[in-house]
N, CA, C and O of each residue as an XYZ file, in Angstrom:
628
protein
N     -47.001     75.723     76.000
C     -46.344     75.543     74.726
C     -44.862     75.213     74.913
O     -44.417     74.136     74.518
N     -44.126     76.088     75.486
C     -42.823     75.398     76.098
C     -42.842     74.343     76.445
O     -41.951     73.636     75.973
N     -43.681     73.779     77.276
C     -43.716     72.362     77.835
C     -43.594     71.743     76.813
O     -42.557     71.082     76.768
N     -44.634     71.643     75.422
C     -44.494     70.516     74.639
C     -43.700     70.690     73.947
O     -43.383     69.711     73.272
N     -43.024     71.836     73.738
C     -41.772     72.004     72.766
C     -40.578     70.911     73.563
O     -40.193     69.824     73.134
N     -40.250     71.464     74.577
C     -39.985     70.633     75.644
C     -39.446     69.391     75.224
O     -38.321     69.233     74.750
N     -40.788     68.020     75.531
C     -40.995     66.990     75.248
C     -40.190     66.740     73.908
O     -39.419     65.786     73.793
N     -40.424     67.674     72.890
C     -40.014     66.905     71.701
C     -38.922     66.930     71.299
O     -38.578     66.320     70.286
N     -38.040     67.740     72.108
C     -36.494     67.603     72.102
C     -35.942     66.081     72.279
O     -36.531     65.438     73.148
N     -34.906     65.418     71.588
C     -34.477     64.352     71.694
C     -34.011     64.270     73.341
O     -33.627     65.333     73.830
N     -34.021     63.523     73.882
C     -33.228     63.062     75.198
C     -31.953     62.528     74.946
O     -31.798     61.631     74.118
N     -31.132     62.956     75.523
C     -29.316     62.677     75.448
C     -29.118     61.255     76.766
O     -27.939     61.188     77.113
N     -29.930     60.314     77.409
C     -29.422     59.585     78.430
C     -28.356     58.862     78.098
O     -27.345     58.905     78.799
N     -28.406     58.347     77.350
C     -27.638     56.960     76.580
C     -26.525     58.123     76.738
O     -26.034     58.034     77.863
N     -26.053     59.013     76.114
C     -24.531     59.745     75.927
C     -24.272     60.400     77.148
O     -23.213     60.280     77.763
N     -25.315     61.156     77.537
C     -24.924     62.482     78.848
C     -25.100     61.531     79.866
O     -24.046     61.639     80.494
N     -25.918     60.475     80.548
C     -26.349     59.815     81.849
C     -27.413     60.377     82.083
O     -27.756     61.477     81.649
N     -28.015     59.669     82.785
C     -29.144     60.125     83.689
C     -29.057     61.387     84.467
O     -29.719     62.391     84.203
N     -28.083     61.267     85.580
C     -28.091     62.558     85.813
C     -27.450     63.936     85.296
O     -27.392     64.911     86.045
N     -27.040     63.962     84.165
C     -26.929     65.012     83.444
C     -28.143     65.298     82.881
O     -28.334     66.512     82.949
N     -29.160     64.649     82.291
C     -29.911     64.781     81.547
C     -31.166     65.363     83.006
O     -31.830     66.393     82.890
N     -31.238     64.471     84.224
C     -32.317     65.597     85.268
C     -31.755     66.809     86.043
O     -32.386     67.675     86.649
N     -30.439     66.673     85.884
C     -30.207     68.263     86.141
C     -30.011     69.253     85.341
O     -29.762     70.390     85.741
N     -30.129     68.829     83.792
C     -30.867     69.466     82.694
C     -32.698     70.128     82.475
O     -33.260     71.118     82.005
N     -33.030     68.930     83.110
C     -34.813     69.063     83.176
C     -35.168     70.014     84.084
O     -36.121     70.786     83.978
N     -34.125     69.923     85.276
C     -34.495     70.952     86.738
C     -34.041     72.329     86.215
O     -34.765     73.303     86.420
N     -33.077     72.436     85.664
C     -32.484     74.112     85.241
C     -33.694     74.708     84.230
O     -33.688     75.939     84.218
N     -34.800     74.057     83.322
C     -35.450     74.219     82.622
C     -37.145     74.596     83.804
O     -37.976     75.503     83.853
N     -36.909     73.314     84.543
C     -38.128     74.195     86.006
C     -38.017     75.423     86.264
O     -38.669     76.442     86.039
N     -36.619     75.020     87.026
C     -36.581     76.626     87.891
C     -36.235     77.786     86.488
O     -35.902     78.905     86.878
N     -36.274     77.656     85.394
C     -36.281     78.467     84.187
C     -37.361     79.396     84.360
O     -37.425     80.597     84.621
N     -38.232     78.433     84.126
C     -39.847     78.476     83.918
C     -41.016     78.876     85.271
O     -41.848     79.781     85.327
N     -40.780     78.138     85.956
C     -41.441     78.750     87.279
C     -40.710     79.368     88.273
O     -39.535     79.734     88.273
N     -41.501     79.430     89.053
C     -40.592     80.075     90.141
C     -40.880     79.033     91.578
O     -41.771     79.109     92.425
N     -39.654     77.997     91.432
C     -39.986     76.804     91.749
C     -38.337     76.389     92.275
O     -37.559     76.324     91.323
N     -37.814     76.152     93.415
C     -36.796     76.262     93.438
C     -36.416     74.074     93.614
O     -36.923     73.071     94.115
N     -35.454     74.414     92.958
C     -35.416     72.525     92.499
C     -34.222     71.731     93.146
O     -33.517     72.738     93.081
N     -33.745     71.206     93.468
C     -32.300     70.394     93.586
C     -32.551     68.910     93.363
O     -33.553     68.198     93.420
N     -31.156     68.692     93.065
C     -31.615     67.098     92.735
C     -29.860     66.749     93.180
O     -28.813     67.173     92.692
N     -30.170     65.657     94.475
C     -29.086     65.030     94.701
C     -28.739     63.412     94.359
O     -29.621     62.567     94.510
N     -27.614     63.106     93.965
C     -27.480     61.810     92.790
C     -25.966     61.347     93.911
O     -25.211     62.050     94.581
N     -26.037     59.942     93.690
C     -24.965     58.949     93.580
C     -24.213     59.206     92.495
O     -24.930     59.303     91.500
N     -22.933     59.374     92.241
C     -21.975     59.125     91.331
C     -22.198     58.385     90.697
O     -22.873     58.514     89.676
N     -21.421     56.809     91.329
C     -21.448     55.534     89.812
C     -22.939     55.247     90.971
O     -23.110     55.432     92.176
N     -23.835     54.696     89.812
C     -25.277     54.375     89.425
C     -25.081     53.140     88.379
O     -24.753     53.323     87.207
N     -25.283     52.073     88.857
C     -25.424     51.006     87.937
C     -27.205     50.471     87.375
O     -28.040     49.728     87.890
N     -27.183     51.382     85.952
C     -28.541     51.021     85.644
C     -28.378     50.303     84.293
O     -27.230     50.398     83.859
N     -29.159     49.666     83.581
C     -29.756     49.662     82.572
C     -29.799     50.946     81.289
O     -30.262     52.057     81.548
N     -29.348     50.656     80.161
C     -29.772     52.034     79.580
C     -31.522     52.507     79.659
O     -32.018     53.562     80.056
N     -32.054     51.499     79.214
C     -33.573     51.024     79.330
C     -34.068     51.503     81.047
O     -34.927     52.319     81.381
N     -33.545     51.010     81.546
C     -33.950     51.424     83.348
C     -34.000     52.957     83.586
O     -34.891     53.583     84.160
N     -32.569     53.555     82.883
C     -32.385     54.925     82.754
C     -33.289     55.924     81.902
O     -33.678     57.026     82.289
N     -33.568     55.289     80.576
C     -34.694     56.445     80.276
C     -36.107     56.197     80.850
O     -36.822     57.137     81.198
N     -36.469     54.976     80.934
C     -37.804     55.021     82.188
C     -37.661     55.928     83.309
O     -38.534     56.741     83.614
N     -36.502     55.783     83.955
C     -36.863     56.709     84.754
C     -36.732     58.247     84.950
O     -37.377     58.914     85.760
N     -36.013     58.596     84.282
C     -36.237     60.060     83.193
C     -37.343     60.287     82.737
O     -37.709     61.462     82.708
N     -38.094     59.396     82.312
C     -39.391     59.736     81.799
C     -40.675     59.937     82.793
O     -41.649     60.675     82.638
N     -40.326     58.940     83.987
C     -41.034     59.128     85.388
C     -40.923     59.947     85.637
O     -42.013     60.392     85.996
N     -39.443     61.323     85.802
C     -39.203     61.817     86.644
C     -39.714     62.745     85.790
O     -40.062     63.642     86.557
N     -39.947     63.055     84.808
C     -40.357     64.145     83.678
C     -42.031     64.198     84.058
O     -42.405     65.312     84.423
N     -42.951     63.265     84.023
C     -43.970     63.289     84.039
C     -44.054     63.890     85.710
O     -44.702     64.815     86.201
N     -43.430     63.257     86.090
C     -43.620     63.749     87.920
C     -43.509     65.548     87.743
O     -44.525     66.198     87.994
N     -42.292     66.239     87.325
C     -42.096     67.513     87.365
C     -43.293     67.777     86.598
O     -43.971     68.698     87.054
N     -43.786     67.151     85.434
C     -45.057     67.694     84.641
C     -46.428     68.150     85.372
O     -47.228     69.046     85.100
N     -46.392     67.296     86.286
C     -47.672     67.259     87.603
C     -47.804     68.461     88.013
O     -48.598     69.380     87.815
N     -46.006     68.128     89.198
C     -45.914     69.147     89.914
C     -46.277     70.460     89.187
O     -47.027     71.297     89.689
N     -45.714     70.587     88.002
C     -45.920     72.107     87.134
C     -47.442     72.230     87.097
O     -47.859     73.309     87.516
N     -48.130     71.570     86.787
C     -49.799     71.865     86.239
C     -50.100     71.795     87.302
O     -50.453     72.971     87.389
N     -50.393     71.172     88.850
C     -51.448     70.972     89.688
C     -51.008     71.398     90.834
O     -51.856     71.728     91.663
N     -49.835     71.483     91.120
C     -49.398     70.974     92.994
C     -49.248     73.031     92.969
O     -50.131     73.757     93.426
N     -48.419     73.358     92.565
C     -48.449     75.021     92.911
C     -47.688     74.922     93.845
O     -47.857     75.581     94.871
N     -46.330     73.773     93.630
C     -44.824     74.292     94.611
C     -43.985     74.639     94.536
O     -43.235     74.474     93.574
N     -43.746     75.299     95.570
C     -42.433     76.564     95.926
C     -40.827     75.204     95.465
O     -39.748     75.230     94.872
N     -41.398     74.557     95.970
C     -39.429     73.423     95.635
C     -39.927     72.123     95.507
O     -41.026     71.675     95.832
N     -38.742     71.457     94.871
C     -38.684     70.273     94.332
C     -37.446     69.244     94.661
O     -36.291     69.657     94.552
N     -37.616     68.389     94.918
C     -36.370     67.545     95.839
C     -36.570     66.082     94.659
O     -37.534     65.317     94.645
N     -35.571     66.038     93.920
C     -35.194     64.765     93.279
C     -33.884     63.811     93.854
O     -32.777     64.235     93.521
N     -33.903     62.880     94.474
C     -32.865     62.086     94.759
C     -32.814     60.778     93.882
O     -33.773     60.041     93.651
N     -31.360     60.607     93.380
C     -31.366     59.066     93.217
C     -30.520     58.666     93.672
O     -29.447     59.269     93.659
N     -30.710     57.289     94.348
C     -29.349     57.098     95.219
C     -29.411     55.119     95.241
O     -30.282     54.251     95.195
N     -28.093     55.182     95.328
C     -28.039     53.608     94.799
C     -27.839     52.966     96.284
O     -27.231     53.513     97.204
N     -28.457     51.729     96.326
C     -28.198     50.574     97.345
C     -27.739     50.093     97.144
O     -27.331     50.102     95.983
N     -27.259     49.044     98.156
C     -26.691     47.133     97.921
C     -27.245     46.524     96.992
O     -26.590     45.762     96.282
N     -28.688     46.749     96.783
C     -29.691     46.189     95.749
C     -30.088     47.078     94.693
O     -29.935     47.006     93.474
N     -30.701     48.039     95.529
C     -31.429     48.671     94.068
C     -31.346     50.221     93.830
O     -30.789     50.940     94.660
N     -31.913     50.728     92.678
C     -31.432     52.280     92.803
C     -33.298     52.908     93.203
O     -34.431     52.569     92.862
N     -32.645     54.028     94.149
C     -34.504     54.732     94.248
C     -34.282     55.976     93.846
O     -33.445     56.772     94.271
N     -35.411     56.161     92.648
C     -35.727     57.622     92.242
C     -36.517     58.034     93.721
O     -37.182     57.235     94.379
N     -36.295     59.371     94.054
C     -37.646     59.908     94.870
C     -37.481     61.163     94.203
O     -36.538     61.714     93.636
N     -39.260     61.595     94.551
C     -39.649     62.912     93.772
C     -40.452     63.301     94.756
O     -41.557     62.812     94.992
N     -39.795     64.403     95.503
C     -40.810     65.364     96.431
C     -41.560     66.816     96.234
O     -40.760     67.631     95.774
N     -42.354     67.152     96.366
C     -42.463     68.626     96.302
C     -43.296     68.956     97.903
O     -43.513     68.018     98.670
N     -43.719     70.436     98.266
C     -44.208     70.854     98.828
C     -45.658     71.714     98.595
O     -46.059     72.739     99.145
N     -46.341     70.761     97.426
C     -46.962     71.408     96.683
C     -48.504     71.206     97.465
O     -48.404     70.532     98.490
N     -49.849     71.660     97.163
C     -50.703     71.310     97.104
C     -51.223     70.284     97.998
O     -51.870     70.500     99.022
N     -50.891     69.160     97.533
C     -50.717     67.617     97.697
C     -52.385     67.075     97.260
O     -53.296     67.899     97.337
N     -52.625     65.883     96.882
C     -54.124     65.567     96.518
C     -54.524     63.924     97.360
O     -53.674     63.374     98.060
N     -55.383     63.551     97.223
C     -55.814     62.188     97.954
C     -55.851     61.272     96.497
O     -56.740     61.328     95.646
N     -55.016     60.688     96.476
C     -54.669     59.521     95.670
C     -55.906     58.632     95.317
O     -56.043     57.917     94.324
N     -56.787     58.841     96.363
C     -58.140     57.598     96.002
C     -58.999     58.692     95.083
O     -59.566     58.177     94.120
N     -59.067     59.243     95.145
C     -59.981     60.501     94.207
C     -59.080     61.313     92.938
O     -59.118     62.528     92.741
N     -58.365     60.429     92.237
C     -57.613     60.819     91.178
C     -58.500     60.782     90.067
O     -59.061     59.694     89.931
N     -58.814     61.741     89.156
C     -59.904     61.858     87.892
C     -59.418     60.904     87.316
O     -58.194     61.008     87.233
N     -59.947     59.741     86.744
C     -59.790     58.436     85.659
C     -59.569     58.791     84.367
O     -59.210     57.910     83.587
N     -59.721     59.972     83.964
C     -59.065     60.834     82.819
C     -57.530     60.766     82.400
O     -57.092     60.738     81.250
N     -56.812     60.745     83.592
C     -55.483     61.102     83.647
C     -54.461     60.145     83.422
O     -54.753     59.079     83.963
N     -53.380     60.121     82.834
C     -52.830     59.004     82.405
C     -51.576     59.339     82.802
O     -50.808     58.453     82.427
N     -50.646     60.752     83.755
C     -49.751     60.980     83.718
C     -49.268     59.501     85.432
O     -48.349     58.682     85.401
N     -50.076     59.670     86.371
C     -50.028     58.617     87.108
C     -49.822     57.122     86.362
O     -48.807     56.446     86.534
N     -50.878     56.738     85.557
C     -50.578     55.669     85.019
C     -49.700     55.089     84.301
O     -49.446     53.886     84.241
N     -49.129     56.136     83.633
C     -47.732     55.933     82.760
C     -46.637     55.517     83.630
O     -45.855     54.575     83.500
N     -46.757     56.619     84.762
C     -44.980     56.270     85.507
C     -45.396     54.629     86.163
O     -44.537     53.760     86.013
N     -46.428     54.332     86.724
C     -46.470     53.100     87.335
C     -46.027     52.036     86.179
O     -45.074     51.271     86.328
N     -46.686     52.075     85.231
C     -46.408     51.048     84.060
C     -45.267     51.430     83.166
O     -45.028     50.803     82.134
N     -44.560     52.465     83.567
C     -42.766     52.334     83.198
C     -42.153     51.392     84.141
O     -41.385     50.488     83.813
N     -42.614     51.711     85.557
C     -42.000     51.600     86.669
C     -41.990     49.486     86.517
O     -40.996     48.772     86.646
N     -43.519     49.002     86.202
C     -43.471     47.769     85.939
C     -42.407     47.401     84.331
O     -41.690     46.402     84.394
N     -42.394     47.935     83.489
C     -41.437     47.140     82.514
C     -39.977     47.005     83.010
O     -39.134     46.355     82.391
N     -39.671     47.833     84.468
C     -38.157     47.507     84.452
C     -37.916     47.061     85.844
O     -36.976     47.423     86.552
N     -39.154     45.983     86.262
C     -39.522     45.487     87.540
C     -39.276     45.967     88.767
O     -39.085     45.294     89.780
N     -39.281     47.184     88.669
C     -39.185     48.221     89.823
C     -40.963     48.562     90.593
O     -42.089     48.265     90.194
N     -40.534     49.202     91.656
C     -42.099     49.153     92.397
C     -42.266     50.769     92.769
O     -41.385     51.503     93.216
N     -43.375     51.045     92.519
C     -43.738     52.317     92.496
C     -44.687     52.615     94.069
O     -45.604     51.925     94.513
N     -44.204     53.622     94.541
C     -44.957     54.365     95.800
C     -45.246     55.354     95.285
O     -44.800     55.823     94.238
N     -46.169     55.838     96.108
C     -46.853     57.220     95.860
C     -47.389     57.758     97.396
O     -48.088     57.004     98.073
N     -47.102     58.787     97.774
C     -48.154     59.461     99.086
C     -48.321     60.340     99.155
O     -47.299     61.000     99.341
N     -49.382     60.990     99.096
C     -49.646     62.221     99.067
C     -50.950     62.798     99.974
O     -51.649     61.822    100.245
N     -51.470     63.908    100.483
C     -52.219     64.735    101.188
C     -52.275     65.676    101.178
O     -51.389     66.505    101.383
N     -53.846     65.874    100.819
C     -54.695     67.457    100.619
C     -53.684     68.243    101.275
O     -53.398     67.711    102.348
N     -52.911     69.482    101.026
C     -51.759     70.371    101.743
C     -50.553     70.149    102.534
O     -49.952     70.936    103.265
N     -50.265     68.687    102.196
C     -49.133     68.042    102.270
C     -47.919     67.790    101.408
O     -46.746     67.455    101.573
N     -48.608     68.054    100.563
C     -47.166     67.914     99.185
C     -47.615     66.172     98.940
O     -48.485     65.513     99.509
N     -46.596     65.764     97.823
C     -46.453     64.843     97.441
C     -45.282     64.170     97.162
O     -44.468     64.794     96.480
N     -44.928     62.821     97.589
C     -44.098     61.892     97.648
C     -43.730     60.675     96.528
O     -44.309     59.638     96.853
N     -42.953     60.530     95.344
C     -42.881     59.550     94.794
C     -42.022     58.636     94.623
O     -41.180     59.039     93.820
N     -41.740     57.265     95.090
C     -40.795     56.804     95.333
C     -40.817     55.744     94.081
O     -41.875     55.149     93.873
N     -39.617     55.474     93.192
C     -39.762     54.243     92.304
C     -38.378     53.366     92.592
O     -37.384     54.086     92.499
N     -38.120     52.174     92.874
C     -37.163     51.347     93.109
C     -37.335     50.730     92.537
O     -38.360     50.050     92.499
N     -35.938     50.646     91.452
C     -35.532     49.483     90.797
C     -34.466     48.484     91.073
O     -33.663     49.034     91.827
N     -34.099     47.295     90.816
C     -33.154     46.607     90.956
C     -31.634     46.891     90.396
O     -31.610     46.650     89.190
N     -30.139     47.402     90.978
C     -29.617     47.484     90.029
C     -29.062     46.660     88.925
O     -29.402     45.478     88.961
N     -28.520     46.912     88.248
C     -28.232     45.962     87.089
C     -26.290     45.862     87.240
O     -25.445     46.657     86.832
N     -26.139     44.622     87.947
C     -25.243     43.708     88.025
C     -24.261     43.481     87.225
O     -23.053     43.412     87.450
N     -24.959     43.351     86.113
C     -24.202     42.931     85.361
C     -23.015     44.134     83.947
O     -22.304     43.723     83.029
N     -23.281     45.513     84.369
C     -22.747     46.255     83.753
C     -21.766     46.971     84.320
O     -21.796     46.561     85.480
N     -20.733     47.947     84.244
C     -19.763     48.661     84.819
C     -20.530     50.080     85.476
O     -21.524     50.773     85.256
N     -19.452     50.017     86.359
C     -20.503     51.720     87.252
C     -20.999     52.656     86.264
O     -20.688     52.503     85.083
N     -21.714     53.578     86.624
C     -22.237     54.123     85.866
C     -21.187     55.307     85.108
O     -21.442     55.785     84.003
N     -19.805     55.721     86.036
C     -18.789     56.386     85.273
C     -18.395     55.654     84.399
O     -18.165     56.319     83.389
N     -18.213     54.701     84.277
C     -17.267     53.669     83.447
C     -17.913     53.506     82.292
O     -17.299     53.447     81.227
N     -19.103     53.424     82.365
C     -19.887     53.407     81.292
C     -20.260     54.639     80.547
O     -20.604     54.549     79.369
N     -20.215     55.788     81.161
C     -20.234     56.744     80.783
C     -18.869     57.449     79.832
O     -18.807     58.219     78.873
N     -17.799     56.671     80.739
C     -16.275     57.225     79.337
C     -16.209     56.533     78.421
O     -15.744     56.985     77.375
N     -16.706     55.037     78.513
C     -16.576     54.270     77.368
C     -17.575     54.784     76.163
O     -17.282     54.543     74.992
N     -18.552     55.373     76.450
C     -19.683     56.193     75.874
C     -18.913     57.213     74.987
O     -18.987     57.332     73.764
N     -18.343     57.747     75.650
C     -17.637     58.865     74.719
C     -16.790     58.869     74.125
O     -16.710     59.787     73.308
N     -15.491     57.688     74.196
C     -14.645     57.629     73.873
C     -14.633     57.276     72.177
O     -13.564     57.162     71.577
């Protein structure tokens, strides 16, 4: 029930950034489970506003997983910007499952891949029976806007 209360809270990206808003989501994990979380970020991040809540929303469904299935002790979120592009990764030490035997029921996999395609970014995944699980999404950054501080004071000002 928390969880979906959760969800229906508005998301602040556009005003707070991206990473205010997942080291918001992680203080609400380790709230809730007993799940110890960190999430290490690049400063200026040149995204998309659009690029940015996709991947907030990836990274939401990913912690959603981890919470219902994997049964892990920690959680490792990085985003970190390249020459080219920015990569979410989402690790845990959970469980881990075989990717070819995913129930066709489930749509939380399918969602992040087909966020991951509207903002032409490419989605990895690896995972193994008592291995934990690995999710990598790379997007292109976006060129054409000011770092992600810059955009962030003009936001508030």
């Amino acid at each position: 029930m928390r969880l979906f209360l959760y969800q229906l809270q508005p998301i602040e990206v556009e005003k707070d950034g991206l990473v205010s808003v997942l080291h918001h989501r992680l203080a609400s994990v380790e709230g809730r489970a007993d799940i110890k979380a960190r999430l290490l970020a690049d400063e200026d991040i040149s995204l998309t506003t659009q690029q940015e809540v996709a991947l907030y929303f990836i990274a939401q469904e990913a912690l959603n997983n981890i919470l219902r299935h994997a049964q892990a002790k920690s959680i490792e979120i990085k985003l970190l910007q390249g020459p080219r592009n920015v990569n979410l990764e989402i690790v845990d030490d959970g469980h881990g499952f075989d990717p070819k035997k995913v129930e066709p029921g489930g749509m939380g996999l399918r969602n992040m891949k087909e966020r991951t395609l509207q903002i032409n970014g490419k989605f990895k995944l690896v995972s193994n029976p008592d291995q934990g699980t690995r999710i990598n999404v790379s997007v292109p950054r976006d060129q054409s806007t000011k770092s992600y501080k810059q955009k962030r004071r003009r936001r508030k000002s």
